[in-house]
Backbone as numpy.savetxt, mean C-alpha at the origin, in Angstrom:
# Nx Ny Nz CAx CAy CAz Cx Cy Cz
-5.30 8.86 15.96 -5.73 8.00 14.87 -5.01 6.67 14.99
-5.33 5.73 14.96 -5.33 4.31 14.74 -5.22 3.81 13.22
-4.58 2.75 13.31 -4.79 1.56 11.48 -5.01 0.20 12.36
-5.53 -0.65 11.86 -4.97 -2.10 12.33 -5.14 -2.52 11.09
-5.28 -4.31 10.91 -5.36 -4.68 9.50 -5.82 -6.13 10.18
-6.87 -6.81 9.57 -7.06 -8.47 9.87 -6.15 -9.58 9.25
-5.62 -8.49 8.19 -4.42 -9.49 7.68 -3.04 -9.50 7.89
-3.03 -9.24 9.73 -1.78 -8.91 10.35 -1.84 -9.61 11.80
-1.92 -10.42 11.89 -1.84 -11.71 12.93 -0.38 -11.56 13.70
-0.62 -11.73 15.06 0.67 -11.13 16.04 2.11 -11.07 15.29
1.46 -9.67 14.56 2.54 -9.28 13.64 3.05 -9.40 12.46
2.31 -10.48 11.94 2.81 -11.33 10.45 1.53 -11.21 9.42
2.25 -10.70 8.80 1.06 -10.83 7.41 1.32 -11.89 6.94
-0.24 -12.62 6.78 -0.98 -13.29 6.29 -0.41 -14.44 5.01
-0.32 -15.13 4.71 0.38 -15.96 3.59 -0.34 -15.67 2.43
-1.79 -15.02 2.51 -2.74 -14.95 0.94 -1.89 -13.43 0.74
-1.83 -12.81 1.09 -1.51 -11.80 0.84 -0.19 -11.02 0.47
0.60 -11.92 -0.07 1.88 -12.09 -0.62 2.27 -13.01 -1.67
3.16 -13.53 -1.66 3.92 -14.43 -2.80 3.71 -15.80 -2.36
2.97 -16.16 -1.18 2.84 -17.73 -0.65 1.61 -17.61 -0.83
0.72 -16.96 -1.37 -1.08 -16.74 -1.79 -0.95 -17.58 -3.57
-2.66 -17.33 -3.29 -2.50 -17.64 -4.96 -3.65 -16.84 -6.12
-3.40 -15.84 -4.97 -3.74 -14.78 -6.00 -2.72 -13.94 -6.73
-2.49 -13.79 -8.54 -1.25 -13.04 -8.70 -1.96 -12.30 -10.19
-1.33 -10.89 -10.11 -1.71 -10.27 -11.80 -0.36 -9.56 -12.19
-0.25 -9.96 -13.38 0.87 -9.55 -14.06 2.70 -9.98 -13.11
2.04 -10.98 -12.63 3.59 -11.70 -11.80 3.74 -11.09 -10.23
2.75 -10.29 -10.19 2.77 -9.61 -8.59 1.39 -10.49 -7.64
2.13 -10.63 -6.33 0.77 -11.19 -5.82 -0.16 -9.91 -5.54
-1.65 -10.41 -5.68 -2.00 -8.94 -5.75 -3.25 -9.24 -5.02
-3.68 -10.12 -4.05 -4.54 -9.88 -2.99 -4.45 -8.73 -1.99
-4.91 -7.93 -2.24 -4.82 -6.56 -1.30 -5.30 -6.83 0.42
-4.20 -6.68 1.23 -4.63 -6.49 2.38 -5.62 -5.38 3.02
-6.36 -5.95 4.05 -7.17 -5.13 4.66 -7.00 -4.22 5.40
-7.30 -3.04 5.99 -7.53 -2.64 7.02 -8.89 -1.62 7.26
-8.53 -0.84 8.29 -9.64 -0.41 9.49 -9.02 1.19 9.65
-9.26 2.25 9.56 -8.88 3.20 10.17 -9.89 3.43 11.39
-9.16 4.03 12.59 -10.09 4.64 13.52 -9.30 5.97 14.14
-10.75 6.75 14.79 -10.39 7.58 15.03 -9.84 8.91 14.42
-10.21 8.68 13.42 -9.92 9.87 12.02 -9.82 11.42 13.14
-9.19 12.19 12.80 -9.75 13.87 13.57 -10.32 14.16 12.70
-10.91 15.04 13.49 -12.34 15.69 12.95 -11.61 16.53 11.29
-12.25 16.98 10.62 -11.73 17.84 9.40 -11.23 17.20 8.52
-10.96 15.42 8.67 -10.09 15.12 7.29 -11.40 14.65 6.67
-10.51 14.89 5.18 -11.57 14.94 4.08 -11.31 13.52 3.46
-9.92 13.01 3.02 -9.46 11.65 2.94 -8.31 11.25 3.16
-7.92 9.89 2.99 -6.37 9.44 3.31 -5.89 8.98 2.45
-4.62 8.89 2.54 -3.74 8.69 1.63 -2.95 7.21 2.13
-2.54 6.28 1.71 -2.09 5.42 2.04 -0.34 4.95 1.49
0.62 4.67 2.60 1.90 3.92 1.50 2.17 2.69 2.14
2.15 1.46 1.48 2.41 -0.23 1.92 3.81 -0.13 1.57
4.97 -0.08 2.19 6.30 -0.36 1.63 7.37 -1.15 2.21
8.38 -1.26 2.10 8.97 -2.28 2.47 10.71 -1.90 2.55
11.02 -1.35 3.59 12.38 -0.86 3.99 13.67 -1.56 3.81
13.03 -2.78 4.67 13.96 -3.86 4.18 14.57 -4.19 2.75
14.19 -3.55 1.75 14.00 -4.02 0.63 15.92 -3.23 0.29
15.81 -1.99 0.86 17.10 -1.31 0.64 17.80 -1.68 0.30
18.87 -2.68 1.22 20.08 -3.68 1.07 19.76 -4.56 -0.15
18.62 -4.93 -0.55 18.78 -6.12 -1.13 18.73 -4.93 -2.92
17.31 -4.22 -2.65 17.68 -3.93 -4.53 17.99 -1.83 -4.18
18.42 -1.61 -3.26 19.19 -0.22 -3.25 17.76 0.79 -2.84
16.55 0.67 -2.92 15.36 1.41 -2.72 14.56 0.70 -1.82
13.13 1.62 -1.33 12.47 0.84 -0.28 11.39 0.63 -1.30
11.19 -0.44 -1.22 10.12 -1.31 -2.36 8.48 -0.34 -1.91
7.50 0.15 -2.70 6.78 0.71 -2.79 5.64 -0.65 -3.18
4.67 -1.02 -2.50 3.53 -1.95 -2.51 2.62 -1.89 -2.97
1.99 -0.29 -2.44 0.17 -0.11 -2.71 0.61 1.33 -2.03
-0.17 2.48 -3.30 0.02 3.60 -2.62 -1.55 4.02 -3.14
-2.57 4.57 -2.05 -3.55 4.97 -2.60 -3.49 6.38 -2.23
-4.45 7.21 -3.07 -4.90 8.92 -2.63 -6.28 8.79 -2.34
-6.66 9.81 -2.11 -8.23 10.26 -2.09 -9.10 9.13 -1.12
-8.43 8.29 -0.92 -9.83 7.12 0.25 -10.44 7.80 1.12
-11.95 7.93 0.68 -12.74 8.90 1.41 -13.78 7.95 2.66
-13.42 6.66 2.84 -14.05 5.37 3.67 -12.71 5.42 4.71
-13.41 4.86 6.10 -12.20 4.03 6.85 -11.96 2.68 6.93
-13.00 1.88 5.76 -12.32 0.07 5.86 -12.03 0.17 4.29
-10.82 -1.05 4.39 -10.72 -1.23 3.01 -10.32 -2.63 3.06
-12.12 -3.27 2.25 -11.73 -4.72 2.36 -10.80 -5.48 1.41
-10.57 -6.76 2.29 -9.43 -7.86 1.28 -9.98 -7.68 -0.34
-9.21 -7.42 -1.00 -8.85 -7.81 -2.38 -9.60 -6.64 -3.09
-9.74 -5.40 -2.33 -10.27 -4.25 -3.19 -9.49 -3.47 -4.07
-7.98 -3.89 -4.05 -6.95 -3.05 -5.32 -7.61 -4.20 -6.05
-7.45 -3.78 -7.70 -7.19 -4.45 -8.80 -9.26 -4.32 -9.21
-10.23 -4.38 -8.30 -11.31 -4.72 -8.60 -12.36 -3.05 -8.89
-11.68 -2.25 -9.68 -12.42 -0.76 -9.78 -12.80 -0.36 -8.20
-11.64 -0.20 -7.46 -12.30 0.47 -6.28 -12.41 2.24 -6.55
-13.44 2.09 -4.89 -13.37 3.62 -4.99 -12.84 4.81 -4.48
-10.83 4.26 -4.79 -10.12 5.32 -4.25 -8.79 4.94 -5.69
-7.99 6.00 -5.35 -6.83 5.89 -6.47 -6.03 5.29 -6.42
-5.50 4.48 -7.47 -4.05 3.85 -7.04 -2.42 4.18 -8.06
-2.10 4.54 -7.30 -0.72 4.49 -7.59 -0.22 3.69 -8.03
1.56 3.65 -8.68 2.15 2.73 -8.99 2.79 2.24 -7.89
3.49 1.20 -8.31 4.26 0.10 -6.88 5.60 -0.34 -7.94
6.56 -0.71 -6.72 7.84 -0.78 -7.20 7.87 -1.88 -8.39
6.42 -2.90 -8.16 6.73 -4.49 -9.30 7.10 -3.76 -10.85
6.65 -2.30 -11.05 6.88 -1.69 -12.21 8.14 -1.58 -12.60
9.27 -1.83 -11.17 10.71 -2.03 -11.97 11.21 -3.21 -12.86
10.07 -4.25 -12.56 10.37 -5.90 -12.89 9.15 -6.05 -13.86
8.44 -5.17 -14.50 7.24 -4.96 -15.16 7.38 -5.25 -16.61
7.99 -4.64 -17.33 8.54 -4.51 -18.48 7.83 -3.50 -19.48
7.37 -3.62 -20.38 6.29 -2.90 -21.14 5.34 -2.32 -20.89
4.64 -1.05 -20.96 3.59 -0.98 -20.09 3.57 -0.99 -18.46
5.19 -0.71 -18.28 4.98 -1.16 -16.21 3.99 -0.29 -15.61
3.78 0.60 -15.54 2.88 1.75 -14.50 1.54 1.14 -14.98
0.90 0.94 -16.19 -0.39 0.12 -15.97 -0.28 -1.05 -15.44
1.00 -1.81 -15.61 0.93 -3.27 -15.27 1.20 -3.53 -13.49
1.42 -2.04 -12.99 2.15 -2.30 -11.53 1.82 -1.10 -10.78
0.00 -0.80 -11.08 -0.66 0.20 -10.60 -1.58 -0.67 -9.69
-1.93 -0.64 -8.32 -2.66 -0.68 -7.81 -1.95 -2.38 -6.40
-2.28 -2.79 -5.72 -1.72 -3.89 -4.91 -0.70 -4.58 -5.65
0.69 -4.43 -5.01 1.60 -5.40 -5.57 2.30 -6.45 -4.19
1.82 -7.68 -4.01 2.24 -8.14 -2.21 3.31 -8.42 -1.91
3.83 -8.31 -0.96 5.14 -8.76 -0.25 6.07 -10.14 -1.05
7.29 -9.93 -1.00 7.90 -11.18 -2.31 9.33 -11.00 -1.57
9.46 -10.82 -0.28 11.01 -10.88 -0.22 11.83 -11.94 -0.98
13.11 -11.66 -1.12 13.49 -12.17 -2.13 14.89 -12.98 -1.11
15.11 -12.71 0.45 16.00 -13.08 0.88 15.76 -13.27 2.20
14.85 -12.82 2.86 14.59 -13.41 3.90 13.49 -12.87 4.60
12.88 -12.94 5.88 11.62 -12.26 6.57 12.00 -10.40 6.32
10.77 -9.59 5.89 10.82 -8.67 5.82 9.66 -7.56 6.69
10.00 -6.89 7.41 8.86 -5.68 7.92 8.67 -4.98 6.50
7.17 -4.84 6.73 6.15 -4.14 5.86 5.46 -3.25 7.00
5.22 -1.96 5.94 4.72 -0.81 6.95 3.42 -0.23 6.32
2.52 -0.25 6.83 1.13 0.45 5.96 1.00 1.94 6.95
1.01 3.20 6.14 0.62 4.02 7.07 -0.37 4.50 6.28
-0.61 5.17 7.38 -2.05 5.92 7.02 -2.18 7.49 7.15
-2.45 8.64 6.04 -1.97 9.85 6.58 -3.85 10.49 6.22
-4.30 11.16 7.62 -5.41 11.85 7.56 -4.85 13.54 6.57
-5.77 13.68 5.64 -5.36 14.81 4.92 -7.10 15.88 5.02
-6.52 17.06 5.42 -7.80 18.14 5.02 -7.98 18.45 3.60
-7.68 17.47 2.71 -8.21 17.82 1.14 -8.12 16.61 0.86
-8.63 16.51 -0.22 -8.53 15.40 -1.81 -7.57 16.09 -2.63
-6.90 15.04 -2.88 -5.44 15.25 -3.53 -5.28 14.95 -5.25
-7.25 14.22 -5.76 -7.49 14.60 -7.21 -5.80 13.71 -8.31
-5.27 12.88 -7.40 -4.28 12.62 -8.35 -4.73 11.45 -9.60
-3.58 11.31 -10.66 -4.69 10.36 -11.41 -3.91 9.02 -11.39
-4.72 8.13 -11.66 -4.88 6.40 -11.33 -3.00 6.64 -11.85
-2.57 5.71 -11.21 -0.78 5.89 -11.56 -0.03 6.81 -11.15
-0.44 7.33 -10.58 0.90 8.05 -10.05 1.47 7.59 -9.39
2.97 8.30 -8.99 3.93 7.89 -8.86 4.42 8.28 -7.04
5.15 7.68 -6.02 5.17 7.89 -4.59 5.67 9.65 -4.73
6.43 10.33 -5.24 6.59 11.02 -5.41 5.74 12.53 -5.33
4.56 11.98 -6.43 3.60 12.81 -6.79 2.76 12.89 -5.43
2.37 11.99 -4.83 1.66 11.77 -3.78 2.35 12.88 -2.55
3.86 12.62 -2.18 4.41 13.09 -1.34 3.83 15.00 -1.65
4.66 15.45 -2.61 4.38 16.73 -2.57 2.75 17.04 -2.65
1.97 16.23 -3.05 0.55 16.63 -2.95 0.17 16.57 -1.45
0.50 15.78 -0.95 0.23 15.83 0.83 0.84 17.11 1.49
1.74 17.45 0.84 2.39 18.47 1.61 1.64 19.56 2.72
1.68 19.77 3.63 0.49 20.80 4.20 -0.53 20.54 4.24
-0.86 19.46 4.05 -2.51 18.71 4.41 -2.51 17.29 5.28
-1.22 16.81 5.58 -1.28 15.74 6.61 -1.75 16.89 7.58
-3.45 15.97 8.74 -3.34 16.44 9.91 -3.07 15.52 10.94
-3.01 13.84 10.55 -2.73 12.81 11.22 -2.01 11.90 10.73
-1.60 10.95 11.24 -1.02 9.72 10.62 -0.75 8.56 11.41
-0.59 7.31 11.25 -0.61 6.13 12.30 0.10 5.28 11.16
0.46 4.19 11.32 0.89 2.92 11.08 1.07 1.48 11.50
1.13 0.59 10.82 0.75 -0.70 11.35 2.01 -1.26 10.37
3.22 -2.41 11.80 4.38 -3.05 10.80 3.31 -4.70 10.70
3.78 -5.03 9.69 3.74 -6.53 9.93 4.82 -7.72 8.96
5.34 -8.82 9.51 6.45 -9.35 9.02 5.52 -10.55 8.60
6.84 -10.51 6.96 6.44 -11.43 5.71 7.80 -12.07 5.52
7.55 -13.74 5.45 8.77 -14.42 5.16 8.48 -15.51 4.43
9.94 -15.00 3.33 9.04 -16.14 2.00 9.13 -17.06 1.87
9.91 -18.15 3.08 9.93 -19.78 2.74 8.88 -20.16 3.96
């Protein structure tokens, strides 16, 4: 199985698709990057997706959580389909720590890249699952993990580096 993404140019995501874009909801940039799955194995039913950001560790102690979807039963997912009623689930994303009131509605679905200190790798993977995982809009990376449990039959990933000046 394969990912690529069009909004990952020899290696670098894209400037719309972060904090140098000018698309933003609720203080997060929230143009959702694209991609492509290929090569699915045969038997998966859908994928599960996590956009996160490792780098993030050192700076606020956790790996920043982006865009986590369940159930995507398609292999493209075009630019700017979080936030617009798509038709797969979305999870929460870390902007819910900086959210305030209401964070998990306010920091459910694409939250973009915002390093806060210097160029950062971002990782989108992609996990082929033999079920639908039925989770509901908001959940949490957590919930996702143990629901995959025993149903990843594939997985791939795609890095790409975001730098915020």
């Amino acid at each position: 199985m394969k990912v690529s993404s069009a909004g990952i140019v020899d290696g670098r995501i894209l400037d719309r698709y972060g904090c140098k874009g000018k698309d933003f909801l609720n203080g997060m940039p929230s143009l959702s990057i694209p991609f492509t799955i290929e090569d699915a194995p045969e038997g998966t039913k859908s994928f599960a997706i996590i956009f996160d950001d490792y780098d993030a560790v050192p700076v606020c102690g956790f790996d920043w959580i982006h865009w986590t979807i369940s159930d995507l039963r398609k292999t493209e997912v075009s630019e700017g389909e979080s936030h617009n009623d798509p038709d797969f689930t979305e999870g929460c994303n870390s902007w819910c720590s900086v959210a305030g009131d209401n964070s998990v509605e306010q920091a459910t679905g694409y939250g973009g890249p915002a390093p806060p200190n210097c160029e950062h790798r971002y990782t989108l993977k992609v996990f082929a699952l033999d079920t639908v995982l039925d989770l509901p809009r908001g959940f949490r990376l957590n919930d996702l993990f143990f629901a995959m449990q025993g149903h990843v039959i594939s997985h791939a990933k795609i890095i790409g580096r975001y730098c915020p000046a």
